[in-house]
TORFIRO-218430 format. One line per 3 residues: number of its first residue (from 1); their letters; for each residue x, y, z of C-alpha. Coordinates in nm, 4 decimals. Layout:
N
NUM) A) X/Y/Z ~ ...
// end
This chain:
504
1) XXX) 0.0000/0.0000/0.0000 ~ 0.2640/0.2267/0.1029 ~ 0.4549/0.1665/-0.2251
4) XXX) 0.1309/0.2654/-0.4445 ~ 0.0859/0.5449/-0.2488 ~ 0.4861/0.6553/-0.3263
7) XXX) 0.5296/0.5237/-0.6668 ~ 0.5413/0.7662/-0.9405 ~ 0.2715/0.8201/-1.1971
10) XXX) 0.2661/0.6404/-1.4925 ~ 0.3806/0.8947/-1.7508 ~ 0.7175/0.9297/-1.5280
13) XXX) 0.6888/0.5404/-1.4718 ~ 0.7314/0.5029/-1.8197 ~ 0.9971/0.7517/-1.8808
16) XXX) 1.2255/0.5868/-1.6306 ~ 1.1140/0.2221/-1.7918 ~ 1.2421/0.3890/-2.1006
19) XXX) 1.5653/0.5192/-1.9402 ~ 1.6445/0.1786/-1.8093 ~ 1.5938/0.0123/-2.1614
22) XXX) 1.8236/0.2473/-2.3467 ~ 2.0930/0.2444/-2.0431 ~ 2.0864/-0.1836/-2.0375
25) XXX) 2.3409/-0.2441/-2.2672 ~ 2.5100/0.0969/-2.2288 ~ 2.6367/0.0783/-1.8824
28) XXX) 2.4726/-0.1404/-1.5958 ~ 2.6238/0.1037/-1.3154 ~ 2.3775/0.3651/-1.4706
31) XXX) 2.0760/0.1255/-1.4268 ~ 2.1364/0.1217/-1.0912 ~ 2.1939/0.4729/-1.0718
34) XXX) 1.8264/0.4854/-1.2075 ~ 1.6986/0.2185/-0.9267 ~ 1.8486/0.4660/-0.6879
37) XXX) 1.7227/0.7655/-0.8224 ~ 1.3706/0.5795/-0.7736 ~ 1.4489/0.5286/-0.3566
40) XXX) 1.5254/0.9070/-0.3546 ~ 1.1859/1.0005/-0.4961 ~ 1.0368/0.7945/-0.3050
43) XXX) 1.1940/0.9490/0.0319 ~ 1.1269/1.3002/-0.1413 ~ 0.7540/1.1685/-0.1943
46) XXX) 0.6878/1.1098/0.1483 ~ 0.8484/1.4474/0.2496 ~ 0.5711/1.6065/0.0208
49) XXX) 0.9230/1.7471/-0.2190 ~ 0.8341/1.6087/-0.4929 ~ 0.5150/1.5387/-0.6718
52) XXX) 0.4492/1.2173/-0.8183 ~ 0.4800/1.3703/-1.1386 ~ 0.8121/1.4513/-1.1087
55) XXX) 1.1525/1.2976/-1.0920 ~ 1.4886/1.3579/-0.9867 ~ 1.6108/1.1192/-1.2505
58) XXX) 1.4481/1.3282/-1.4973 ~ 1.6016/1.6568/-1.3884 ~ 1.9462/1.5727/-1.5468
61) XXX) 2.0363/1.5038/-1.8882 ~ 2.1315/1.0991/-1.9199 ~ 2.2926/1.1852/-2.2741
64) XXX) 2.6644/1.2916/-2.2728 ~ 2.6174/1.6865/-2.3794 ~ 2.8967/1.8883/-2.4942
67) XXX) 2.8141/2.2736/-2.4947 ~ 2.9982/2.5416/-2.7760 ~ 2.9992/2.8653/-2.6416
70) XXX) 3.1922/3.1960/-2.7663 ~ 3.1339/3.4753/-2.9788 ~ 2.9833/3.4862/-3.2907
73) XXX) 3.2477/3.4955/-3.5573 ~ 3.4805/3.2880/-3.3379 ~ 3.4577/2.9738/-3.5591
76) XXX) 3.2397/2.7244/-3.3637 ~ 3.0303/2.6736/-3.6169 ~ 3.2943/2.5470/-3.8869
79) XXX) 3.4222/2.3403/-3.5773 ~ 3.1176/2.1731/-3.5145 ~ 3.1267/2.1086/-3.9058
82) XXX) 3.4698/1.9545/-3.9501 ~ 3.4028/1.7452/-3.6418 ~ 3.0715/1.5748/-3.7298
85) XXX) 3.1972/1.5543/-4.1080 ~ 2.8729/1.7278/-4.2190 ~ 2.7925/2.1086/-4.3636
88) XXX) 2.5069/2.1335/-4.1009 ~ 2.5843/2.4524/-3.9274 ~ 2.5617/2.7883/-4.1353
91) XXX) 2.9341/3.0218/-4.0941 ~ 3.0377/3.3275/-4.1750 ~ 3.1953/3.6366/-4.0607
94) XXX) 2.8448/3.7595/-3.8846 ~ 2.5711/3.6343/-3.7253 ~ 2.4560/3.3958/-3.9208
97) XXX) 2.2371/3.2144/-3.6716 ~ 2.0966/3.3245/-3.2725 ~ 1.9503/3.0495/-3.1814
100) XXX) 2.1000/2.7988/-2.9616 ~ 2.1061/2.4583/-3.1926 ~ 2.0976/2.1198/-3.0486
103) XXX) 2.2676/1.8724/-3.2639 ~ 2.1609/1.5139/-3.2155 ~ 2.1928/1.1664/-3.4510
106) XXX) 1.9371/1.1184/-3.6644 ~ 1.8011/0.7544/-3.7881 ~ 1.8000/0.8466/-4.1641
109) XXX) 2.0421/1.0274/-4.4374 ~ 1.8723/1.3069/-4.3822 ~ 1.9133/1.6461/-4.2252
112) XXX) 1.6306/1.7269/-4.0517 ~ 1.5818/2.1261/-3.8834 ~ 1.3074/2.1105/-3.5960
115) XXX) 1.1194/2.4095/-3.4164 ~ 1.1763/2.5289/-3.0654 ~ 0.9057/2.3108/-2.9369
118) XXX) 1.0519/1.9851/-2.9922 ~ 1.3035/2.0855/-2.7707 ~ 1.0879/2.2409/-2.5116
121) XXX) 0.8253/1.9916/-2.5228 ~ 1.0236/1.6464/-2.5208 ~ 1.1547/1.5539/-2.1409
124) XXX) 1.4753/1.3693/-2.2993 ~ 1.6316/1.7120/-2.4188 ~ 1.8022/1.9268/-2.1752
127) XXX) 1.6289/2.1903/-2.2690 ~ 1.2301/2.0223/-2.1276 ~ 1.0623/2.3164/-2.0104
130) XXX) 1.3035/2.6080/-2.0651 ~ 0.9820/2.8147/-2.1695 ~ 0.9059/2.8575/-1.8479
133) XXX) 1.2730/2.9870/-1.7393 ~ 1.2692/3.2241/-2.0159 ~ 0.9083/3.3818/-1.9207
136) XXX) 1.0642/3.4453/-1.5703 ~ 1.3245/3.6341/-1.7138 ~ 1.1713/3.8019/-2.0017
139) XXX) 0.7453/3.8378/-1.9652 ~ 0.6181/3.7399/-2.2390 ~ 0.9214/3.6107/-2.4073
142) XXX) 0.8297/3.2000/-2.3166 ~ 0.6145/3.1781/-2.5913 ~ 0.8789/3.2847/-2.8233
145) XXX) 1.0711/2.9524/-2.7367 ~ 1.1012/2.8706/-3.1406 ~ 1.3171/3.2362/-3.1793
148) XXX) 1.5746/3.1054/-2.8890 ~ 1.5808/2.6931/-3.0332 ~ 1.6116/2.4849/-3.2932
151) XXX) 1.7157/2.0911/-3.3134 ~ 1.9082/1.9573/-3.5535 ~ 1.9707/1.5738/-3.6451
154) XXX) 2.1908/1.4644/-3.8392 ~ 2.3593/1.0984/-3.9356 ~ 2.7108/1.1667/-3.8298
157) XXX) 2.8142/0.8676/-3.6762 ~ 3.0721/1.1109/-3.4358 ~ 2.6888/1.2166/-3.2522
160) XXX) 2.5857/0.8506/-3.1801 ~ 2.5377/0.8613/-2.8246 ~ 2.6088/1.2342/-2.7560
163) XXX) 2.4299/1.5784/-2.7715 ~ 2.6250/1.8786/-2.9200 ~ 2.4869/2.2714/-2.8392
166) XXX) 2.5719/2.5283/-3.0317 ~ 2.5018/2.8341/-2.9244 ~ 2.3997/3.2166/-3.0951
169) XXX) 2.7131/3.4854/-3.0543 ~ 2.7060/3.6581/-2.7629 ~ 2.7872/4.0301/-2.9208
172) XXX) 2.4969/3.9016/-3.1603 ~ 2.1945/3.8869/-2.9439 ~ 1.9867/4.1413/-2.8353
175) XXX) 1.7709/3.9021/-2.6523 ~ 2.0011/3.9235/-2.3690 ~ 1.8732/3.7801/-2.0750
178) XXX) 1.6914/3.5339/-2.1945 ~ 2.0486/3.4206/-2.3721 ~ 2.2125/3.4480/-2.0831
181) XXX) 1.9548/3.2502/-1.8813 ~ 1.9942/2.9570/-2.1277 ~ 2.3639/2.9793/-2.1707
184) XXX) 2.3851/2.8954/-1.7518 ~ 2.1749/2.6280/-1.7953 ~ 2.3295/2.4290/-2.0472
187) XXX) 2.6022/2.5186/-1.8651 ~ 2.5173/2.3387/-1.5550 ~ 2.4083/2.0374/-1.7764
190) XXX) 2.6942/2.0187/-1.9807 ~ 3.0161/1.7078/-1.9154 ~ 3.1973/1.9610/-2.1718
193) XXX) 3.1956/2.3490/-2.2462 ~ 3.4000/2.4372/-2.5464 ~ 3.4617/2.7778/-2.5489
196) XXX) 3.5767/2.9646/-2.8053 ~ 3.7447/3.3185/-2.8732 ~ 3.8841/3.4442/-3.2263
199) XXX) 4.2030/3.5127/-3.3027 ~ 4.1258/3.7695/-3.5937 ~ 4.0128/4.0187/-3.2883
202) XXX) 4.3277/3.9980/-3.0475 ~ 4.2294/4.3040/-2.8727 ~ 4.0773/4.1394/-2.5605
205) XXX) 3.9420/4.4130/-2.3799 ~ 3.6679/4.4127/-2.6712 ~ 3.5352/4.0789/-2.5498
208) XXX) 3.4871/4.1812/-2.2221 ~ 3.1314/4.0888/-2.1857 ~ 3.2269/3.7262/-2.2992
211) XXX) 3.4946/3.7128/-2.0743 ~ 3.2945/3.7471/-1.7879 ~ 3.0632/3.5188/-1.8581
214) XXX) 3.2558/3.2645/-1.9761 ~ 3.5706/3.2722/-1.7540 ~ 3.5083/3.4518/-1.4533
217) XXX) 3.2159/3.2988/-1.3580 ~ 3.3110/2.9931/-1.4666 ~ 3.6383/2.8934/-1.2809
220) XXX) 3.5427/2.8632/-0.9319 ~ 3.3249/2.6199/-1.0215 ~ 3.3751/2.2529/-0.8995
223) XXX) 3.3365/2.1386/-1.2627 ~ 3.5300/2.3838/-1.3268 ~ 3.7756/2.1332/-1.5335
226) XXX) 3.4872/2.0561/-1.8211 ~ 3.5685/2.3767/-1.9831 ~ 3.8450/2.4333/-2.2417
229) XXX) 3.9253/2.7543/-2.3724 ~ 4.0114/2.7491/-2.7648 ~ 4.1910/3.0427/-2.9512
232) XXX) 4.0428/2.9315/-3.2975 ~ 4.1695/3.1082/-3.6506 ~ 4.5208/3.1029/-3.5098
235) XXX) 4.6362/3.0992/-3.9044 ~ 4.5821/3.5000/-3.9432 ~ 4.8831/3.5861/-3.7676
238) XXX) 5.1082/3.3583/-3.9830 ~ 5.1602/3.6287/-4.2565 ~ 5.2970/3.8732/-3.9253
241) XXX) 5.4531/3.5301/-3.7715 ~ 5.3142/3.6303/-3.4462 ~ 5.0977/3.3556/-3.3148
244) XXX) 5.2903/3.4009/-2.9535 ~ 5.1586/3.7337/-2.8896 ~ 4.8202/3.7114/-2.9881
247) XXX) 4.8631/3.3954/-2.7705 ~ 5.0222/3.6176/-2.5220 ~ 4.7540/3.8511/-2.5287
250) XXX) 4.4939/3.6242/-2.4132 ~ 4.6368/3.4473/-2.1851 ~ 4.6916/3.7596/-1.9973
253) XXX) 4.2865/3.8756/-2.0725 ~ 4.1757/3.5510/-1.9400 ~ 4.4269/3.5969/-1.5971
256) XXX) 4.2510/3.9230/-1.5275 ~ 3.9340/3.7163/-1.4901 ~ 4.1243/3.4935/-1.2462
259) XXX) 4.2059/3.1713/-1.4786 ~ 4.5464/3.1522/-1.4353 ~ 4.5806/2.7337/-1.4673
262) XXX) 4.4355/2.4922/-1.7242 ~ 4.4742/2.4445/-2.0652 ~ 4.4504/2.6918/-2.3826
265) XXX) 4.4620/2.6083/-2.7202 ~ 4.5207/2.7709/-3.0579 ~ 4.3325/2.5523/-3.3821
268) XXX) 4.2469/2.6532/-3.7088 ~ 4.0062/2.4918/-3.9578 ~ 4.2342/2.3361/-4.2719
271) XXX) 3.9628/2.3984/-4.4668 ~ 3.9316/2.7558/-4.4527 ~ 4.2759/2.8829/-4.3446
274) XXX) 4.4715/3.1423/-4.4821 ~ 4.7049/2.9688/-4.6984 ~ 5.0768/3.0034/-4.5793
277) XXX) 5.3257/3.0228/-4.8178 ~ 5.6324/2.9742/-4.5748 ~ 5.6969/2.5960/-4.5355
280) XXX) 5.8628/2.5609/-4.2264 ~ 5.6548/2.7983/-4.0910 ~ 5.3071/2.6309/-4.2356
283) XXX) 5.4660/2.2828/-4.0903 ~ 5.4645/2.4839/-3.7072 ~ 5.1319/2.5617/-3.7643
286) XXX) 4.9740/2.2536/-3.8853 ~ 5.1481/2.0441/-3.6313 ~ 5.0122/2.3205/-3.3623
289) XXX) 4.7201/2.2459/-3.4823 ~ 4.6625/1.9383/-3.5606 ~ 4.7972/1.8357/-3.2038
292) XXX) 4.5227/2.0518/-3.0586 ~ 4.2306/1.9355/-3.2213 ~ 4.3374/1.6037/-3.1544
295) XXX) 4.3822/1.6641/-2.7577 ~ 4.0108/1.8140/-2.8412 ~ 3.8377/1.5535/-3.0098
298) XXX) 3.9947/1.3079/-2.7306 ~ 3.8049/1.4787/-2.4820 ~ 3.4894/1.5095/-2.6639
301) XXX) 3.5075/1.1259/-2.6922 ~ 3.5612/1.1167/-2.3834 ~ 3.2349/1.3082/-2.2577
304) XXX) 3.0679/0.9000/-2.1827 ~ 3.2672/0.8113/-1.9199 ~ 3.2289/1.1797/-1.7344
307) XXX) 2.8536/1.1930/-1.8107 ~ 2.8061/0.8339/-1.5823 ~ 3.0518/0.9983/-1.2789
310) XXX) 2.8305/1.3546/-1.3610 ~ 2.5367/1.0991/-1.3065 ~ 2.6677/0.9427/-1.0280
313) XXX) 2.7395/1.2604/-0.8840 ~ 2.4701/1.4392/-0.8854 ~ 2.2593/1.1225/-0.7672
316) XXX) 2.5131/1.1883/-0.4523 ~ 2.4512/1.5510/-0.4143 ~ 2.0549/1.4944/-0.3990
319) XXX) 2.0771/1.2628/-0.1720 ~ 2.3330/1.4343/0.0580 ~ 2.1288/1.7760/0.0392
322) XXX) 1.8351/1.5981/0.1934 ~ 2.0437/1.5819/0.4925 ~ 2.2325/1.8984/0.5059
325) XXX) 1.9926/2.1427/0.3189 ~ 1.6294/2.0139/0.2458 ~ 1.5472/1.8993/0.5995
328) XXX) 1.7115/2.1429/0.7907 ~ 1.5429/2.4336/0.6104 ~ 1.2005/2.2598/0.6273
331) XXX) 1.2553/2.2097/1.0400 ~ 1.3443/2.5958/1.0755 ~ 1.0491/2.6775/0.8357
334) XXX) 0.8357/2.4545/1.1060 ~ 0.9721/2.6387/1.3575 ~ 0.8835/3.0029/1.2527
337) XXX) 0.5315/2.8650/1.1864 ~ 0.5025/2.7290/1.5157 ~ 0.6346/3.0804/1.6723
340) XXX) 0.3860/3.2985/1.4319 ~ 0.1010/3.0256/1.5084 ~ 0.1520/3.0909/1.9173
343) XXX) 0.2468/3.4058/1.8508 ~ -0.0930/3.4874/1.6643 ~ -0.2788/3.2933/1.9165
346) XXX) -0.1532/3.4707/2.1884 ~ -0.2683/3.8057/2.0334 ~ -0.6171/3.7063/1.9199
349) XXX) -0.7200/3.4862/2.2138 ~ -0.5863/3.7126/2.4287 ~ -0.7546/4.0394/2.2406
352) XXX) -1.0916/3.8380/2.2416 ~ -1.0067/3.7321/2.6344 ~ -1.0151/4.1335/2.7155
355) XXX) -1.2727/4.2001/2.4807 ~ -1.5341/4.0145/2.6054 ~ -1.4373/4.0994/2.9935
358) XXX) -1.4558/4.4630/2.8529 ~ -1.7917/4.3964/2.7272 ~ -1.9913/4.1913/3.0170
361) XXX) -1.8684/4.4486/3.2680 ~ -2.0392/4.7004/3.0247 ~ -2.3315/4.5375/2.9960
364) XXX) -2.3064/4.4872/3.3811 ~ -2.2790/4.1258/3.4642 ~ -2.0279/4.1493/3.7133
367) XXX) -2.0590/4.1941/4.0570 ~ -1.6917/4.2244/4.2186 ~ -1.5226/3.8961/4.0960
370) XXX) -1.8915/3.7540/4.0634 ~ -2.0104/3.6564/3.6876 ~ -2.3639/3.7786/3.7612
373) XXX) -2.5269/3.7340/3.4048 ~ -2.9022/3.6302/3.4216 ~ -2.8552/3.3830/3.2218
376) XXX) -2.5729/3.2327/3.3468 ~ -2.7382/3.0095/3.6310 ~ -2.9453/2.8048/3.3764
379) XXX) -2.6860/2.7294/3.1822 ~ -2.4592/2.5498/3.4350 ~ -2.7786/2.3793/3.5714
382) XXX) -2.8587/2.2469/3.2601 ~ -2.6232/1.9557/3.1540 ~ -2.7700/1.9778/2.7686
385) XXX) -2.6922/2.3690/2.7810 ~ -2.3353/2.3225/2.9137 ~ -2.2788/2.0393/2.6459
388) XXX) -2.3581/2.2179/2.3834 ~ -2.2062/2.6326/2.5093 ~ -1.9197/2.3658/2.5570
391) XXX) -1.8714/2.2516/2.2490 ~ -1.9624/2.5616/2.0798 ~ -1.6730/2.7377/2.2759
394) XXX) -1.4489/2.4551/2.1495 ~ -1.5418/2.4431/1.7861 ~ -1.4786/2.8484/1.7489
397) XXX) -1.1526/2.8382/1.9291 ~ -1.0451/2.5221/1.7015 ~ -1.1451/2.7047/1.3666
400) XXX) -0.9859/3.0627/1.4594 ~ -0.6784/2.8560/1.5787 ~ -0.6370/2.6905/1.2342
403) XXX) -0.7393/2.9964/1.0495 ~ -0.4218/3.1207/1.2413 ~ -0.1984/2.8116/1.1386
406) XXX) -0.3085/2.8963/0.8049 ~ -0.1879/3.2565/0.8721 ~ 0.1303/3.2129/1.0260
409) XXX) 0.2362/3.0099/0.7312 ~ 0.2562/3.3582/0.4774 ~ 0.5512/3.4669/0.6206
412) XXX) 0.7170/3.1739/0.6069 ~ 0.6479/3.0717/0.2509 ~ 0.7851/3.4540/0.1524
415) XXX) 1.1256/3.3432/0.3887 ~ 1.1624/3.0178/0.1737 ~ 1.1482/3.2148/-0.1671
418) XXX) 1.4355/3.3809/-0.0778 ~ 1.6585/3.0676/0.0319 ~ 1.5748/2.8335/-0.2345
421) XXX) 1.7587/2.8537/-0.5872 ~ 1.5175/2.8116/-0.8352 ~ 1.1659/2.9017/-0.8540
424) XXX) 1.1119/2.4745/-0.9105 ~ 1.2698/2.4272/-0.6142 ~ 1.0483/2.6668/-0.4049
427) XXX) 0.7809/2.5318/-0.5367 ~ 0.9173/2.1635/-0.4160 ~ 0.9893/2.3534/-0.0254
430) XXX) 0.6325/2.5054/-0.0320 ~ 0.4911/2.1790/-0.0831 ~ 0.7134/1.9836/0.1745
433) XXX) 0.6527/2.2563/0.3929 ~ 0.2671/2.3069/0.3440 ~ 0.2655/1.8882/0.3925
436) XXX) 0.4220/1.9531/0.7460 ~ 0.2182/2.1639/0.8497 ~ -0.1454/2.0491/0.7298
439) XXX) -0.4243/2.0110/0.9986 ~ -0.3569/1.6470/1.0418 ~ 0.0040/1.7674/1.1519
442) XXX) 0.0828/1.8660/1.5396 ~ 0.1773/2.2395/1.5609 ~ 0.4372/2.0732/1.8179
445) XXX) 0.5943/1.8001/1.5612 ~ 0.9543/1.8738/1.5320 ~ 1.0282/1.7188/1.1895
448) XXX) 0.9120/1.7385/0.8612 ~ 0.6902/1.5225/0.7465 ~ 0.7650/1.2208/0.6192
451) XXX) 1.1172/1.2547/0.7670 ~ 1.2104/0.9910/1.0692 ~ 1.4679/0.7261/1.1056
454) XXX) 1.3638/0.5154/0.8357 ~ 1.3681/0.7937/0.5838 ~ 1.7561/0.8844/0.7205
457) XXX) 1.8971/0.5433/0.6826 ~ 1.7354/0.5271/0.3234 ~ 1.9511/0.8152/0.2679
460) XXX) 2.2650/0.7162/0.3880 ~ 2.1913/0.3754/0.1767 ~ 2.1682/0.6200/-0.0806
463) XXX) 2.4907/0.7911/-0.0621 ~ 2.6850/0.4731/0.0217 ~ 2.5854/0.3670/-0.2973
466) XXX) 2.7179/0.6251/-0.5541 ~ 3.0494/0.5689/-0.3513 ~ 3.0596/0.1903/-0.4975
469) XXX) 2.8831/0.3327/-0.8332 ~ 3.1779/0.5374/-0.8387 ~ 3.4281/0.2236/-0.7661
472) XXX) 3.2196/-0.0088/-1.0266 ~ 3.2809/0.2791/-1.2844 ~ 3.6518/0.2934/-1.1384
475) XXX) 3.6739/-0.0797/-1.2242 ~ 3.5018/-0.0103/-1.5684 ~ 3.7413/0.2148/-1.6841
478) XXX) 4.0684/0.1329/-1.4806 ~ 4.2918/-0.1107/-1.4068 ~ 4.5299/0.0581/-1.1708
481) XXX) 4.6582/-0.3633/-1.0850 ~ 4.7010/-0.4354/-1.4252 ~ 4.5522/-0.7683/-1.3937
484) XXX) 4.3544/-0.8741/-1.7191 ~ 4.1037/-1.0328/-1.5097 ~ 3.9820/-0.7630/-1.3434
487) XXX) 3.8201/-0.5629/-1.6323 ~ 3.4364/-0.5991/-1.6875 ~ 3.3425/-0.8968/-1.9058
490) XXX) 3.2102/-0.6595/-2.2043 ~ 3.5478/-0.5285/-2.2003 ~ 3.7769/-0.8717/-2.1854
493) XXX) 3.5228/-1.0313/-2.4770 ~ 3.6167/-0.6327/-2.6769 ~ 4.0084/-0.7742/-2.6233
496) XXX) 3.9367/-1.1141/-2.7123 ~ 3.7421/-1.0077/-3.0334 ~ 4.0385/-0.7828/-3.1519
499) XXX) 4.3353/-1.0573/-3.0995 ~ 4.1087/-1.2923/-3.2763 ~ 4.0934/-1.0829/-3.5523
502) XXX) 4.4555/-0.9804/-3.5516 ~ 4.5344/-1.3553/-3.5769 ~ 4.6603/-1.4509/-3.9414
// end
């Protein structure tokens, strides 16, 4: 009974049946991670945090995602080109697109160019919703998702398994919030930001703007290591042979901001490069380069195995910020209700206490200390009459009481908009909270609803587990022992496959 009561609906039931399908022969740890993601709604179910609409393994992209940022003439798009081996993305020296593109595989030859809407309407996209974040920012502006997206498939087998987002200039919107607002949130999603900055401009202090949003914001982050910073068109200072200080000159932009470790590189598309006439000097370029884009497309192929620790982690940080943040707010959100509920029952019971003393020794029923009122001998001679002045008394000071629960509760729903993060996750404290402190509820009960011993050691469960996930993925892609034997079975039967075939 208990787990029908708990158990999600079934339009999220299915979602996370789906989930587990497509993860099955993917990566087992991450069906697990699913399981577990199921025991934390659950827990958040009970607390009244979540609805059983909702998910927390449906608030985080499952796809590896890989996020191009930068401004608009900086080259991303004839990156994202040469990468996927396709002419999908429009360049050019302006800007030639402001929308934020998400680039996914498609099942047929085709290029196919989708509104806004798919995007915002389908939960398996990162950007489910994102209407709604953009109508917060900019009223009025939501229902103009289709001018901020657009999705792209196409067949490149490079995007099997992986989301790319490309994303408008930023000198080259004037829909600026709203950009902004989107940009941070595919930031957040992201396992990899690539941004870039072009080396035709080298006078920094003109990309100031970008600078802060991309770097200074960016690097005390602790994810900060997903982003790399690309100096792209490199090839325009060959003709001046002065690739260092252009180089130079960035480096020192970027310290300004406070990045002063990590890695920058300098690329160039071969396709569209200045040509360089100098030999020795084109061969110091194009091994530049091509060592750079190499290093890059590594990491890119690389974005699997941090998307199932990003999983894994933020599975963790759920779990842990039931104990440390969720709960703890929710118990000092009890408390100020319980203070404003006394507090407010101390002011009108005792107002109404004086009141009607002040009125009966108007009307003159007291004699001395003597309740004289004429009708005040039947009634306590009459057992029916007492009964029912009883209950009457009773039932008034019951309903003002929890017409002053109800009260007390304003202020504390206004203190809890300005601790949470999000408006969603207001929403999920106002219903936790207005679950702890319903009429069925003791104004006396110290913890939230739904929150007890059993609920605590599920937790702890909980984060135990993403501490082995994180070993099992350890295992999966290490072998610190070097023993053969200890790498997952898919992976021996990969090595036993390729010396088979190696075998004359």
């Amino acid at each position: 009974m208990t787990f029908h009561l708990f158990a999600p609906d079934p339009v999220i039931e299915q979602r996370l049946q789906s989930l587990e399908r497509h993860l099955k022969d993917e990566n087992p740890v991450l069906i697990e991670a699913v399981a577990s993601f199921r025991k934390l709604d659950r827990v958040a179910y009970r607390l009244g945090f979540l609805q059983r609409d909702q998910s927390y393994a449906t608030m985080i992209p499952w796809w590896p995602l890989i996020s191009v940022l930068g401004t608009f003439s900086a080259g991303k798009s004839t990156f994202i080109n040469q990468y996927l081996g396709q002419s999908l993305q429009v360049s050019g020296n302006q800007a030639v697109d402001d929308k934020f593109t998400v680039i996914c595989h498609s099942k047929g030859e085709e290029v196919h160019v989708l509104p806004g809407l798919a995007l915002d309407a389908d939960p398996r996209f990162p950007f489910y919703q994102i209407s709604e974040d953009i109508e917060r920012v900019s009223d009025g502006e939501g229902r103009r998702v289709d001018a901020y997206l657009q999705l792209k498939t196409c067949p490149s087998e490079r995007l099997k398994g992986k989301i790319i987002i490309d994303s408008p200039g930023f000198d080259a919107d004037e829909q600026r919030t709203s950009t902004l607002k989107i940009t941070e949130h595919i930031v957040d999603l992201s396992d990899l930001v690539l941004v870039f900055f072009d080396a035709r401009h080298p006078e920094p202090g003109a990309m100031q703007d970008t600078l802060e949003h991309l770097v200074a914001k960016t690097i005390h982050r602790s994810d900060s290591n997903k982003f790399l910073y690309i100096l792209n068109q490199i090839d325009v200072t060959a003709r001046e042979d002065n690739p260092e200080e252009v180089f130079g000159a960035w480096q020192r932009a970027i310290a300004q901001k406070g990045l002063t470790a990590g890695r920058f590189y300098t690329i160039y598309s071969p396709d569209v490069s200045v040509p360089i006439e100098d030999d020795a000097l084109r061969e110091r370029f194009e091994s530049k380069r091509d060592a750079d884009l190499a290093s890059i497309h590594e990491r890119i192929e690389q974005v699997e195995i941090e998307r199932a620790y990003r999983i894994v982690g933020a599975l963790e940080k759920s779990a842990v910020e039931f104990g440390e943040r969720i709960v703890p707010m929710l118990t000092t959100a009890l408390e100020k209700w319980r203070r404003n509920t006394l507090i407010l029952d101390g002011v009108v019971f005792g107002s109404l206490f004086a009141l009607l003393i002040a009125l009966t020794i108007q009307i003159g029923w007291w004699d001395g200390l003597s309740f004289t009122a004429p009708w005040f001998d039947a009634l306590i001679n009459s057992n029916i009459l007492s009964m029912l002045a009883g209950f009457s008394a009773i039932g008034i000071t019951i309903y003002i009481h929890f017409g002053l629960r109800k009260w007390a509760r304003k202020p504390v729903i206004k203190w809890l908009k300005g601790k949470a993060k999000t408006n969603d996750e207001f929403a999920c404290f106002v219903g936790a909270f207005m679950r702890s402190s319903a009429a069925w509820r003791s104004l006396f009960s110290q913890t939230p609803s739904g929150w007890g011993r059993r609920a605590k050691k599920e937790i702890t469960q909980l984060v135990n587990d993403t501490d082995r996930f994180v070993q099992q993925l350890n295992d999966r892609f290490a072998s610190p022992s070097g023993e053969h034997d200890k790498l997952p079975i898919q992976d021996q039967q990969k090595d036993v496959n390729k010396t088979e075939q190696s075998d004359p």
